[in-house]
PASEBA-1860 file (N, C-alpha, C; in nm, 3 decimals):
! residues 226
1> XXXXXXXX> 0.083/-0.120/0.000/0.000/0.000/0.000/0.087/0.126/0.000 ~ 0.202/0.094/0.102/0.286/0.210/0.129/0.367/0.253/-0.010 ~ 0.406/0.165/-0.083/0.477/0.161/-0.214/0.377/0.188/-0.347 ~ 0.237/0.174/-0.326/0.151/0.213/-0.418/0.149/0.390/-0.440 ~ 0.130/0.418/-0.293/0.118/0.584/-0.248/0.277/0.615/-0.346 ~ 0.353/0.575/-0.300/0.454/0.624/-0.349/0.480/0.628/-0.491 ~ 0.457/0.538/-0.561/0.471/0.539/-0.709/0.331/0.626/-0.789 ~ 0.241/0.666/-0.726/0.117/0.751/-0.768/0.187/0.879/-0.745
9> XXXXXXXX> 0.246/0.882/-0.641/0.294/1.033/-0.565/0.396/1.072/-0.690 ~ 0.468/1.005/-0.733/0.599/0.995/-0.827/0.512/1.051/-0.972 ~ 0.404/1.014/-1.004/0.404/0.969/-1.147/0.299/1.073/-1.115 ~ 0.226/1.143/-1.077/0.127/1.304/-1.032/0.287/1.383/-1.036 ~ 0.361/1.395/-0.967/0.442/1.461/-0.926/0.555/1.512/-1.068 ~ 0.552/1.400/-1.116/0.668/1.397/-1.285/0.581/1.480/-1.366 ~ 0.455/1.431/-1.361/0.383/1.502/-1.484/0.362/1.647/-1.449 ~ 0.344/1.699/-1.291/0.335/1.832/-1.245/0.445/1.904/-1.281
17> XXXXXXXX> 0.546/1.852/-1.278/0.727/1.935/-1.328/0.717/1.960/-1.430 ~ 0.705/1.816/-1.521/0.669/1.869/-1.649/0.642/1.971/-1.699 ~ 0.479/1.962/-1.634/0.424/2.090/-1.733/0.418/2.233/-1.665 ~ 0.489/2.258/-1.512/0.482/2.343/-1.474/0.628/2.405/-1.373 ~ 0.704/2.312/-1.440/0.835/2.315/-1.390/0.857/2.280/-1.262 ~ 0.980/2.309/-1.183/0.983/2.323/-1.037/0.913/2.410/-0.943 ~ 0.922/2.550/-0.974/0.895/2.652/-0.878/0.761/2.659/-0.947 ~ 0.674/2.599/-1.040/0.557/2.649/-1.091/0.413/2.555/-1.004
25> XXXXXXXX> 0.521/2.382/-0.994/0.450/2.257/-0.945/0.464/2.321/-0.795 ~ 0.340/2.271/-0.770/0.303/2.284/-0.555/0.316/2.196/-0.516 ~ 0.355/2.164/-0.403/0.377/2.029/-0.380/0.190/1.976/-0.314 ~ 0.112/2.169/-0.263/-0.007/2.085/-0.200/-0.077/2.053/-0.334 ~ -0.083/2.105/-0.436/-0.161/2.039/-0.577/-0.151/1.913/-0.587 ~ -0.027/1.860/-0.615/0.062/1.752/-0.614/0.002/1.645/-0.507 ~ 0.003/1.681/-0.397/-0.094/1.558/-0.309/-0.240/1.578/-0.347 ~ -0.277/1.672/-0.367/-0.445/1.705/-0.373/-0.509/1.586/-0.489
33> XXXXXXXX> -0.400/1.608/-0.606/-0.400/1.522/-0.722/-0.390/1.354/-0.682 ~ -0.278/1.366/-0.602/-0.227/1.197/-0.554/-0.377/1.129/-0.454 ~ -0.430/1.218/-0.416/-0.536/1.186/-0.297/-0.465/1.171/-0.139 ~ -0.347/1.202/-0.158/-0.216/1.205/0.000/-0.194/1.313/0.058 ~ -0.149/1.305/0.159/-0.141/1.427/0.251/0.007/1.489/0.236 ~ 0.058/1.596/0.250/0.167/1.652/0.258/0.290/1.564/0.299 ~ 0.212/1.503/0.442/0.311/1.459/0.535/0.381/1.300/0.399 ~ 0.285/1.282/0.363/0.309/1.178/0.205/0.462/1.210/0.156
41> XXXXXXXX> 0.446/1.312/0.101/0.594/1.360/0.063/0.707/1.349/0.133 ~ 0.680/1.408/0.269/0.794/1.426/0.348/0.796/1.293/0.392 ~ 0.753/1.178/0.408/0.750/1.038/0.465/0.851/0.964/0.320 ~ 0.811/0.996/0.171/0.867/0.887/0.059/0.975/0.995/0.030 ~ 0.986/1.072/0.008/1.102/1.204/-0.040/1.129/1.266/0.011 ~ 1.146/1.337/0.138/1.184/1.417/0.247/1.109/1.557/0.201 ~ 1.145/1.595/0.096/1.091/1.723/0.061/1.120/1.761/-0.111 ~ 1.053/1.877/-0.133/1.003/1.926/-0.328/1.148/1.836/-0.349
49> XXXXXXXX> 1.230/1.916/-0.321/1.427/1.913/-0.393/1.417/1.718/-0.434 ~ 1.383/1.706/-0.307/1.407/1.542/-0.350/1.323/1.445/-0.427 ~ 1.185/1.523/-0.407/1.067/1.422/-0.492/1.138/1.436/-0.671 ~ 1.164/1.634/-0.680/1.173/1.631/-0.805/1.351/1.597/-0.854 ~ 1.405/1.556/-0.757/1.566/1.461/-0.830/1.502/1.350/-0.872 ~ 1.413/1.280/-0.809/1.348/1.107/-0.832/1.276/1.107/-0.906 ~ 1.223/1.223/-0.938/1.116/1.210/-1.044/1.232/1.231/-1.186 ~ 1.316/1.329/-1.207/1.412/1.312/-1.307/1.514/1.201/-1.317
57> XXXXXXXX> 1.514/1.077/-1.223/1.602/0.959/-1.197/1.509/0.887/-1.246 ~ 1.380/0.916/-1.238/1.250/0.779/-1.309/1.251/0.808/-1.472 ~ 1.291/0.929/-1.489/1.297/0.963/-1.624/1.366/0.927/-1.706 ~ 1.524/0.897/-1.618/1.651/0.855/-1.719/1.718/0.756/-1.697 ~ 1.575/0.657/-1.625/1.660/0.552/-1.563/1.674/0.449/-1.616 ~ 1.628/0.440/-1.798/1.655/0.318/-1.832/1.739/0.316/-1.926 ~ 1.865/0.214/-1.889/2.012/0.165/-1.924/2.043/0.094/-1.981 ~ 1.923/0.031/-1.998/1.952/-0.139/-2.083/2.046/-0.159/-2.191
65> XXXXXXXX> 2.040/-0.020/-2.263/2.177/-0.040/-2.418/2.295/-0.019/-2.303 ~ 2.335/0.007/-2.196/2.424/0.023/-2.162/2.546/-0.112/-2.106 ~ 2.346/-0.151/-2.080/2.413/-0.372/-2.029/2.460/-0.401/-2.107 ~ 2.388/-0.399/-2.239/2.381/-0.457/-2.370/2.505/-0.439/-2.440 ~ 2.562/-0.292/-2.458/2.727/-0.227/-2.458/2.828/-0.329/-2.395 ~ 2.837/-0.343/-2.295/2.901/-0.426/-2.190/2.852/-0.560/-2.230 ~ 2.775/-0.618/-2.262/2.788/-0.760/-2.289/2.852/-0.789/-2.465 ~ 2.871/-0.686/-2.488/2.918/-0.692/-2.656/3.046/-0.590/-2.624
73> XXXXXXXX> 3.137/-0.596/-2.541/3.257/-0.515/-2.565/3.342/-0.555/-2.614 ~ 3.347/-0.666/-2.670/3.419/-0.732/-2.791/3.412/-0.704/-2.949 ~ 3.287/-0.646/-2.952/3.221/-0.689/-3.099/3.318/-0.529/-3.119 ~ 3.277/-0.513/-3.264/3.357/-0.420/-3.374/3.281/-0.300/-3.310 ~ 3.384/-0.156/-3.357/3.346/-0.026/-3.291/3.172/0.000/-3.364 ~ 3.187/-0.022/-3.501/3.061/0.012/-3.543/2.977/-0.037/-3.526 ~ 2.968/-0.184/-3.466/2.881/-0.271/-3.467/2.787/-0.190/-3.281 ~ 2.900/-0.177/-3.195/2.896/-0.072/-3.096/2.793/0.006/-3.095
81> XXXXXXXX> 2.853/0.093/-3.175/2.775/0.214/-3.236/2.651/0.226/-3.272 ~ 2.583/0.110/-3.353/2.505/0.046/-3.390/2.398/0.024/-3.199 ~ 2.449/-0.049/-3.151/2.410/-0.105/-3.058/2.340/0.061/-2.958 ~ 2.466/0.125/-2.953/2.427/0.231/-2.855/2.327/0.281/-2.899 ~ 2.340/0.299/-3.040/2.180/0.411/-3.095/2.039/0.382/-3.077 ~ 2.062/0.209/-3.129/1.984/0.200/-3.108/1.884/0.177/-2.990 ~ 1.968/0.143/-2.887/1.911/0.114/-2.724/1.865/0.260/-2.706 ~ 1.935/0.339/-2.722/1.881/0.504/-2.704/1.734/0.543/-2.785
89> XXXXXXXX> 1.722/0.474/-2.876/1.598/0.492/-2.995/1.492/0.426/-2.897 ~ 1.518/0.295/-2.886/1.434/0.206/-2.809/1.409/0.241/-2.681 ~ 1.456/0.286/-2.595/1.435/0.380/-2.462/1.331/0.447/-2.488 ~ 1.388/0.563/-2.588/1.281/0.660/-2.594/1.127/0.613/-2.631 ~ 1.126/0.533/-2.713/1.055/0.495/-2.785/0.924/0.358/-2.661 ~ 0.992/0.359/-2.611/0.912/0.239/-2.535/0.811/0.274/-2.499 ~ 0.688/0.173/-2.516/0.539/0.145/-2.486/0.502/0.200/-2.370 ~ 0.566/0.145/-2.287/0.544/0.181/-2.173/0.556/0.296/-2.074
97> XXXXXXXX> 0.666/0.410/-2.194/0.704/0.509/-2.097/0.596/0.625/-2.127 ~ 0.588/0.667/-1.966/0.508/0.807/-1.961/0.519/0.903/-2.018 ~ 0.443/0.961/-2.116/0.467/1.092/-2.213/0.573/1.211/-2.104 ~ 0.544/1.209/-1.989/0.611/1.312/-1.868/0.787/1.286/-1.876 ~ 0.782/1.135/-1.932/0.954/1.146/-1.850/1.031/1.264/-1.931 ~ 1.015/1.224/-2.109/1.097/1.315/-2.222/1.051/1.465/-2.151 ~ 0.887/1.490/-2.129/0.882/1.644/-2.126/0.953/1.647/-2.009 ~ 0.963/1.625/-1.876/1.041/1.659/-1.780/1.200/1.694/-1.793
105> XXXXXXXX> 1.259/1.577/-1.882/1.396/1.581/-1.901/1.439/1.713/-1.980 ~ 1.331/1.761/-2.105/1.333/1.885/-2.216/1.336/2.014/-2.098 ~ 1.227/1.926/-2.014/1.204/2.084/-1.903/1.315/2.130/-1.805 ~ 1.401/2.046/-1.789/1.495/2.073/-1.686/1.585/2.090/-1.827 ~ 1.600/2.061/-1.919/1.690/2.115/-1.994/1.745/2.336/-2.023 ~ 1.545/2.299/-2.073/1.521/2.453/-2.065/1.555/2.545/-2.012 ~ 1.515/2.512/-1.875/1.500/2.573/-1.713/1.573/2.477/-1.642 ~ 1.755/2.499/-1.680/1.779/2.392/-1.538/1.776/2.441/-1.433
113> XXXXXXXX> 1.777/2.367/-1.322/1.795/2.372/-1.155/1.927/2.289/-1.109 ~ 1.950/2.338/-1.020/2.078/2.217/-0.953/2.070/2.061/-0.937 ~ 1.941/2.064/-0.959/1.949/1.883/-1.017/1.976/1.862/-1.161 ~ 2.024/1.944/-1.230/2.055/1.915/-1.351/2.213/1.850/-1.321 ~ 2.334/1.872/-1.273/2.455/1.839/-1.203/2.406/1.678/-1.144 ~ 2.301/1.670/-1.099/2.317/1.523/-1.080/2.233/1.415/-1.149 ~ 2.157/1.448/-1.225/2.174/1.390/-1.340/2.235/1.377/-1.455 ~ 2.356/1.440/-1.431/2.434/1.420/-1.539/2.540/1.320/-1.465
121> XXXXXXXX> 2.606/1.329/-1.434/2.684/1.214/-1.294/2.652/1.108/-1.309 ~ 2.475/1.093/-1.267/2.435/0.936/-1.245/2.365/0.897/-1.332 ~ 2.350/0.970/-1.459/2.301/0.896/-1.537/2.378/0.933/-1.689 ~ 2.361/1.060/-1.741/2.405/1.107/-1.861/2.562/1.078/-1.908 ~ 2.629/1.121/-1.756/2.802/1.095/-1.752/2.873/0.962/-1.862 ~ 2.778/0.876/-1.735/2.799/0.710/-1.805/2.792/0.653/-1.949 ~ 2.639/0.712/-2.018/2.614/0.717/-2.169/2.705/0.791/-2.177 ~ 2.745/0.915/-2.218/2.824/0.989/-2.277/3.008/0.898/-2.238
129> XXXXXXXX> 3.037/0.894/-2.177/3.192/0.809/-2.143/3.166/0.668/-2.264 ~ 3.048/0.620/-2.262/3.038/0.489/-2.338/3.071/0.527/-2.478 ~ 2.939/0.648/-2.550/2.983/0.706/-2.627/3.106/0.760/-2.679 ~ 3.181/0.795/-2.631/3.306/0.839/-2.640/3.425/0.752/-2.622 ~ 3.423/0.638/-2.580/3.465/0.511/-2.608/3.459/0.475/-2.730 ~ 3.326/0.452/-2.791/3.325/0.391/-2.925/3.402/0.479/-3.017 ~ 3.360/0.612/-3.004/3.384/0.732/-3.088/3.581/0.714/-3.138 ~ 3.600/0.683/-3.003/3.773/0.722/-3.018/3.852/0.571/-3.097
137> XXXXXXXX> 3.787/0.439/-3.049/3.796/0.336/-3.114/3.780/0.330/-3.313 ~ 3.659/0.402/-3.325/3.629/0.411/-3.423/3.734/0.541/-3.523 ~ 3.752/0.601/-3.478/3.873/0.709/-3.458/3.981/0.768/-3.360 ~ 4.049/0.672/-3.367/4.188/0.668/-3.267/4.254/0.830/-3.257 ~ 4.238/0.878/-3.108/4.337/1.013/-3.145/4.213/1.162/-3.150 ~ 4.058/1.088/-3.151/4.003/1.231/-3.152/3.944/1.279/-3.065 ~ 3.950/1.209/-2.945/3.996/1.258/-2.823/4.079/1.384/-2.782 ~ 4.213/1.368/-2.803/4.321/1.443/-2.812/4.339/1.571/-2.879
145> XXXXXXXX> 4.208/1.560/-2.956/4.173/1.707/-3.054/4.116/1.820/-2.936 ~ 4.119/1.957/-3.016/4.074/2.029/-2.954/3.949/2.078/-2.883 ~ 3.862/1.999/-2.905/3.734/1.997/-2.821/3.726/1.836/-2.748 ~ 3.811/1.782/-2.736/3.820/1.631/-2.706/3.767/1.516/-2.737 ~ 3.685/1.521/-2.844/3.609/1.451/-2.941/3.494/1.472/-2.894 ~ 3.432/1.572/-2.871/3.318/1.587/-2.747/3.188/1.616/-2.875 ~ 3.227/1.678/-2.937/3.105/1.743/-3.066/3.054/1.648/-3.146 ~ 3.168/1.530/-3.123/3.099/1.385/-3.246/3.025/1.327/-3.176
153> XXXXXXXX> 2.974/1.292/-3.020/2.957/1.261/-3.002/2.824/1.311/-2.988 ~ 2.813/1.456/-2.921/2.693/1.516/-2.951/2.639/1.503/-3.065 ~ 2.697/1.521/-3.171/2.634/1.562/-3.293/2.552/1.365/-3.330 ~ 2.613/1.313/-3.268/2.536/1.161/-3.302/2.395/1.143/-3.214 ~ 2.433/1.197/-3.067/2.320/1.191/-2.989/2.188/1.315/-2.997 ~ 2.260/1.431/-3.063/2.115/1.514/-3.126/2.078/1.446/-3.264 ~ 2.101/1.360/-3.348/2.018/1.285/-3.445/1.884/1.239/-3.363 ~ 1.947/1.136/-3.261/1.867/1.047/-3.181/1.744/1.072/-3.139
161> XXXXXXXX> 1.800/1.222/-3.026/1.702/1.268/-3.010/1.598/1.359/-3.004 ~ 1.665/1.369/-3.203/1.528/1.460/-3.336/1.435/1.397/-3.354 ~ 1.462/1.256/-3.360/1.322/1.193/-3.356/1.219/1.167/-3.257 ~ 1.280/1.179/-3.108/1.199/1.166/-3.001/1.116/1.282/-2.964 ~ 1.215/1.421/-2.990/1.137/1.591/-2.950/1.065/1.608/-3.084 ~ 1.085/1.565/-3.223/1.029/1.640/-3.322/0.930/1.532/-3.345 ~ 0.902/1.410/-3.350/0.821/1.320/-3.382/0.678/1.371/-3.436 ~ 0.583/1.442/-3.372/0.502/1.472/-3.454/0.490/1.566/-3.561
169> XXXXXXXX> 0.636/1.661/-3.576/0.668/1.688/-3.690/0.699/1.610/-3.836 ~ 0.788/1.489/-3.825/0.813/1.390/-3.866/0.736/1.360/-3.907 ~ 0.588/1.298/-3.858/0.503/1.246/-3.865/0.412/1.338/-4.018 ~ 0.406/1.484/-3.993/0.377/1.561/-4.066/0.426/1.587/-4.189 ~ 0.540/1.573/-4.194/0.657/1.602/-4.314/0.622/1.496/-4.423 ~ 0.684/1.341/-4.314/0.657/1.306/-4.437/0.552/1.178/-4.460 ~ 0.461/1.208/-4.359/0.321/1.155/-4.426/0.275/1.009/-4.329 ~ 0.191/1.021/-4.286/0.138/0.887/-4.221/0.195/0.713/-4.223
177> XXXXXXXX> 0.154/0.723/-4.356/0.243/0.576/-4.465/0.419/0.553/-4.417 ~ 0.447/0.652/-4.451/0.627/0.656/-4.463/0.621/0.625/-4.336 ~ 0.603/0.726/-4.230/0.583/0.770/-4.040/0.602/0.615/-3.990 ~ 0.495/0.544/-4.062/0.464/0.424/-3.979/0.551/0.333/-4.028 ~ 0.640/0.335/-4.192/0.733/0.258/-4.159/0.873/0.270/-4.116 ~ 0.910/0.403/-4.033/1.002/0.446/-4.000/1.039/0.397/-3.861 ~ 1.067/0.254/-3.844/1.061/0.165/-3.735/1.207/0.236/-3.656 ~ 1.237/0.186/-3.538/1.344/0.205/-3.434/1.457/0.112/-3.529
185> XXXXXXXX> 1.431/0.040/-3.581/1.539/-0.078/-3.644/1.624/0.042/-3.806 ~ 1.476/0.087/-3.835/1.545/0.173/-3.938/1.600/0.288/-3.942 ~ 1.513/0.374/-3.838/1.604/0.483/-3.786/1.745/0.434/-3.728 ~ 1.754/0.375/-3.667/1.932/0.299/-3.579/1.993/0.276/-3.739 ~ 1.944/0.213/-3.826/2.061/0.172/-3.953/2.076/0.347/-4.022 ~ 1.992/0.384/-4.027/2.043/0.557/-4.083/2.159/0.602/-4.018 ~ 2.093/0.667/-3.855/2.161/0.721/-3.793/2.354/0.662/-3.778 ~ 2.321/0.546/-3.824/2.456/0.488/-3.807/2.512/0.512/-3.919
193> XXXXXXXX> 2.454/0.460/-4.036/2.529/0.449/-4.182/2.564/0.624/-4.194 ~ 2.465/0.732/-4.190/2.537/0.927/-4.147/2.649/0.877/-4.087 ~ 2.615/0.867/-3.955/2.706/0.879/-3.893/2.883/0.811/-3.927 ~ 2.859/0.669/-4.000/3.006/0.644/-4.012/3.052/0.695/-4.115 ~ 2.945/0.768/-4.258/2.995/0.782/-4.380/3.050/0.922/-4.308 ~ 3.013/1.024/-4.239/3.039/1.128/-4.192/3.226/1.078/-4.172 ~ 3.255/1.023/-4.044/3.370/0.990/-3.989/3.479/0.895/-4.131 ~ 3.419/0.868/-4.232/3.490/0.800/-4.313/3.530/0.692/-4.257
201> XXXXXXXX> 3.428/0.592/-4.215/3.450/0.490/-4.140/3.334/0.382/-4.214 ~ 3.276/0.428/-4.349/3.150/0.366/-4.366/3.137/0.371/-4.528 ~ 3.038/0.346/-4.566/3.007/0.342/-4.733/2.899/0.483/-4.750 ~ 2.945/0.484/-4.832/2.845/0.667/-4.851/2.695/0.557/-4.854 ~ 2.619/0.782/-4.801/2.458/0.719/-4.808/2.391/0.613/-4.946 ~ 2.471/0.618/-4.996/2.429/0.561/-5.169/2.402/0.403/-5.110 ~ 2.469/0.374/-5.035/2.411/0.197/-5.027/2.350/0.219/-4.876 ~ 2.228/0.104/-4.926/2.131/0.087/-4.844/2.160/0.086/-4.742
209> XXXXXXXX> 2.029/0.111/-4.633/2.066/0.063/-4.478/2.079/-0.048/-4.480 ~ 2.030/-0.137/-4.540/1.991/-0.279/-4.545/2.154/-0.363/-4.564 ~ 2.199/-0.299/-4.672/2.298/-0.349/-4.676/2.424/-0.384/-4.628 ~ 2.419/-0.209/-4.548/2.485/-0.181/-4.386/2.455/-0.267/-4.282 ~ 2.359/-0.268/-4.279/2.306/-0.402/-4.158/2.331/-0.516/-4.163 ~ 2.324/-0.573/-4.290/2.400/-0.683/-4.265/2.544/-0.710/-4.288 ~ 2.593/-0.605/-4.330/2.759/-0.612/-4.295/2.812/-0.590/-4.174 ~ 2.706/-0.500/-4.071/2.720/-0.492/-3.923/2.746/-0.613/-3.841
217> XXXXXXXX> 2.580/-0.723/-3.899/2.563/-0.827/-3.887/2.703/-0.936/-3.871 ~ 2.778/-0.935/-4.013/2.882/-1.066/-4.016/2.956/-0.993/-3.934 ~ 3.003/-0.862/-3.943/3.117/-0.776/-3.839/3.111/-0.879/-3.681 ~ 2.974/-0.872/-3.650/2.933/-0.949/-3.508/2.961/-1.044/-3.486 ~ 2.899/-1.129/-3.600/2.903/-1.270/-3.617/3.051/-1.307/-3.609 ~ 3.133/-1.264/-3.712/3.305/-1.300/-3.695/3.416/-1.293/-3.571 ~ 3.346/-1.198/-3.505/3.381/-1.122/-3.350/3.356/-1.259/-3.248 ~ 3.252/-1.260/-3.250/3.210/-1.385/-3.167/3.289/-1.511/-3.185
225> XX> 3.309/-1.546/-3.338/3.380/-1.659/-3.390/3.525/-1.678/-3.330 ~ 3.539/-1.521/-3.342/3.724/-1.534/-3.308/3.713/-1.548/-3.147
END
């Protein structure tokens, strides 16, 4: 019961940040909504500061491409690469997640607060170090450049997530039909095949994703073999 209150309190509370930021969300709205009393809060979160760190930790808390990274740290840089995007696509993208987590995360982007510093630490730090792993593998030495390879890496993770903030633009552009077959499997073979023809690590856009994919594919397959 005690853990029910709490995950209602969480998921009223995410969507209140959301759409009304920190200093905009009340915390008495916030119970009024939950059907809980004040003392609610201060019993599961001590107080606002801490409900709304947990509510941005429920937002970015799923890692799974990160297991997934780590159980393939053998396989080829691109094949990597491949892997990271797409766990990031599939995150966003999941059934199950609350329309609140992305707007919360956009909202503290906007308007950060000092919980922006710790979500980057315990959650963003880690993706980004992974990222930048592959990045330097895949290009030895661009690290050592003058922004520390820091912009390739961005510039791969704002592809990602154009499709998650712009989506119903997307959707608009280029048409219902196309929209719906623009799966997580096919966005990940784009974003990758840009991305390596960019680094000269890849076959220009001229050959298929398809075809990329399965050269990703034996890349894996041979990895494993050896």
């Amino acid at each position: 019961m005690a853990e029910d209150l709490k995950h209602r309190l969480l998921q009223v509370a995410g969507a209140a940040f959301a759409r009304r930021g920190f200093d905009g969300a009340s915390i008495r709205d916030i119970c009024r909504e939950a059907g809980a009393s004040v003392a609610a809060i201060h019993y599961h979160f001590r107080d606002k500061r801490s409900l709304y760190i947990t509510c941005l930790e429920a937002a970015q808390a799923e890692k799974t491409h990160l297991a997934l990274l780590a159980a393939h740290a053998d396989a080829p840089a691109r094949e990597r690469l491949r892997l990271f995007i797409h766990g990031m696509l599939a995150s966003q993208n999941a059934p199950h997640k609350p329309a609140w987590h992305m707007e919360l995360i956009l909202q503290e982007m906007v308007r950060p607060t000092d919980a922006t510093g710790v979500l980057v630490e315990r959650f963003i730090r880690p993706m980004a170090s992974a990222l930048k792993e592959i990045v330097e593998d895949l290009c030895p030495g661009v690290s050592e450049s003058e922004h520390g390879g820091w912009p390739t890496g961005f510039s791969i993770v704002s592809q990602v997530l154009f499709y998650s903030t712009y989506s119903p633009i997307v959707r608009l552009l280029m048409g219902e039909d196309a929209f719906q077959r623009l799966s997580v499997d096919a966005i990940a073979d784009h974003i990758t095949q840009f991305t390596l023809a960019a680094l000269g690590k890849g076959p220009p856009l001229t050959v298929s994703t398809a075809e990329l994919a399965a050269e990703l594919a034996a890349e894996l397959a041979a990895g494993k073999a050896s």
